[in-house]
C-alpha positions in Angstrom: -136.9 -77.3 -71.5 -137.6 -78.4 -74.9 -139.3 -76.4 -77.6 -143.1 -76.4 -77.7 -144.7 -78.2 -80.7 -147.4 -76.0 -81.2 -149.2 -78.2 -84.3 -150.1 -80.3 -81.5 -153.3 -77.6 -80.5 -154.3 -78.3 -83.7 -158.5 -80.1 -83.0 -158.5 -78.9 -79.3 -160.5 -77.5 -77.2 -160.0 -74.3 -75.8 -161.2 -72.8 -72.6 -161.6 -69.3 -71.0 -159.8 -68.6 -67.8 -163.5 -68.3 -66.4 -164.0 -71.9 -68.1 -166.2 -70.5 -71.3 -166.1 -72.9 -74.2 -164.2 -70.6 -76.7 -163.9 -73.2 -79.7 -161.4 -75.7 -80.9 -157.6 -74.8 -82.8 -158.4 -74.6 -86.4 -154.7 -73.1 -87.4 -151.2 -72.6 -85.9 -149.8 -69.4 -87.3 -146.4 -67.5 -86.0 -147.7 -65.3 -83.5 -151.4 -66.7 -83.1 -153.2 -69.9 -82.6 -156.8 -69.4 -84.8 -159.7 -70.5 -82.8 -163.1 -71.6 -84.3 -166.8 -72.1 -82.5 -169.9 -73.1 -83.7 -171.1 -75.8 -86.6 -172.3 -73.6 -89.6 -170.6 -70.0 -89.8 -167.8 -70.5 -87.0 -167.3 -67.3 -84.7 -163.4 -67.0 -85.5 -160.5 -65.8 -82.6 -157.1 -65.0 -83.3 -155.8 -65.1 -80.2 -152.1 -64.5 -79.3 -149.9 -67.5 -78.1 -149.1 -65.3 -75.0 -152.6 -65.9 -73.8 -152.5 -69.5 -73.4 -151.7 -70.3 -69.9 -151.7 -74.1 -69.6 -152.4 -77.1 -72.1 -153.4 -80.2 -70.1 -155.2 -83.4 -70.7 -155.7 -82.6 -74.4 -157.4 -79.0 -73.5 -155.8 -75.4 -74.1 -156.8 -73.0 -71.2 -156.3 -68.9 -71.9 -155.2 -66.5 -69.3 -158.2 -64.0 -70.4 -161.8 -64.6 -69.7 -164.7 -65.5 -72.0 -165.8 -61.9 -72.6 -162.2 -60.4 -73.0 -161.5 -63.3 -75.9 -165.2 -62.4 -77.4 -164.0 -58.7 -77.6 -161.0 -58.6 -78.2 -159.8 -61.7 -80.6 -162.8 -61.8 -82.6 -162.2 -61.6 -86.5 -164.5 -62.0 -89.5 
């Protein structure tokens, strides 16, 4: 299996286990993918790259469900 590209999240969509829209991929960084929602002052997620369960179609889909990424990736 060939190495993941990772830049390749960068402008998608991303979606909660429990289909919540969580955002779109702002930034790649070593360990996390950084995760942005909303138009004027973004809600921002760091969320690990473990989490991500599938990428299909153009859309990233987490392991973790809409509340757990709310509470526990959430960063100023």
């Amino acid at each position: 299996m060939e190495a993941f590209n990772w830049q390749t999240l960068v402008n998608k969509p991303v979606y909660s286990s429990d289909g919540k829209d969580i955002g779109v991929v702002r930034e790649i960084q070593p360990q996390k993918i950084i995760v942005s929602y909303g138009p004027i002052t973004p809600d921002l997620y760091a969320i690990p790259k473990s989490s991500m369960e599938d990428f299909k179609d153009g859309v990233v889909y987490l392991a973790e469900t809409g509340g757990y990424v709310e509470h526990n990736y959430k960063f100023e």
